[in-house]
C-alpha positions in Angstrom: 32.3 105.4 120.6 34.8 107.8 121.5 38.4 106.7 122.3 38.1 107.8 125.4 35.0 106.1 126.5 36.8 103.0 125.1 40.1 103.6 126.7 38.3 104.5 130.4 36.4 101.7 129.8 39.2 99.4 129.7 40.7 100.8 132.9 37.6 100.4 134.6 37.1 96.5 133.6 41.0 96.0 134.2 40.3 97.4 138.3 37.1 95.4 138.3 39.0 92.7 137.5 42.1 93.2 140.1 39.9 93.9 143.1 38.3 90.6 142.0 41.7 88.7 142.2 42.0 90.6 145.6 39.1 89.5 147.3 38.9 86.3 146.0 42.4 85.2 146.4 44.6 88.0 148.0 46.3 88.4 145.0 47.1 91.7 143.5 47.9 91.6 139.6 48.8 95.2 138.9 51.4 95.4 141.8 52.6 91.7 140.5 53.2 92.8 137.4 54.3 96.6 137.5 55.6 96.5 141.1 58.2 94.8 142.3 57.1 91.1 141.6 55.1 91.5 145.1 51.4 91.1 145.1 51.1 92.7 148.3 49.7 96.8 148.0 52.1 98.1 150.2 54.9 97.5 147.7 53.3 98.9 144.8 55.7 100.6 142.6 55.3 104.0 141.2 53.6 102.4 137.9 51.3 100.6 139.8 50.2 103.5 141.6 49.0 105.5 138.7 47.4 102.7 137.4 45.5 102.7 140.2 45.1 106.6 139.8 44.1 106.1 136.0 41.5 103.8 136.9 40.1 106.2 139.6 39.6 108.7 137.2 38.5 106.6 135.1 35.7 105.5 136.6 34.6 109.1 137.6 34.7 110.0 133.9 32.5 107.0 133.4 30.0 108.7 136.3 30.2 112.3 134.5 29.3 110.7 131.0 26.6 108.4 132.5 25.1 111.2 133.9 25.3 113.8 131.0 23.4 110.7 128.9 20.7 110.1 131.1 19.6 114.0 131.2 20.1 113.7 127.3 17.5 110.7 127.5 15.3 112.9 129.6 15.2 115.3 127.6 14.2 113.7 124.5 11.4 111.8 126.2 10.2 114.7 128.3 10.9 113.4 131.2 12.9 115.3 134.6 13.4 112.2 136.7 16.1 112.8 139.0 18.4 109.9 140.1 
């Protein structure tokens, strides 16, 4: 697996995770622990931020390579189904 795929990855499980702890209890870990001790979104600080902007990407790099392997899969079984 490439380091990439691993590191995106990560991101993604780590927003899964936060937007868990938000829904469930209101509580925002990435702004608690890279903002300024707030859980609240409003107050997110500027590291916060891009981690919420790294996970983003994340998960569209995720959708690209998800993609890209399920026309290689295709096209080794012969197959054209379009999703």
């Amino acid at each position: 697996m490439r380091v990439i795929n691993i590191l995106t990855l990560l991101l993604i499980i780590v927003g899964g995770l936060n937007w868990g702890l938000v829904g469930l209890f209101d509580f925002d870990l990435v702004s608690a622990l890279l903002g300024n001790g707030s859980a609240e979104t409003a107050t997110s600080s500027t590291a916060a931020r891009i981690v919420y902007i790294l996970v983003a990407i994340s998960a569209v790099y995720q959708i690209v390579s998800l993609s890209r392997l399920v026309a290689a899969r295709d096209s080794v079984l012969g197959t054209n189904t379009t999703y």
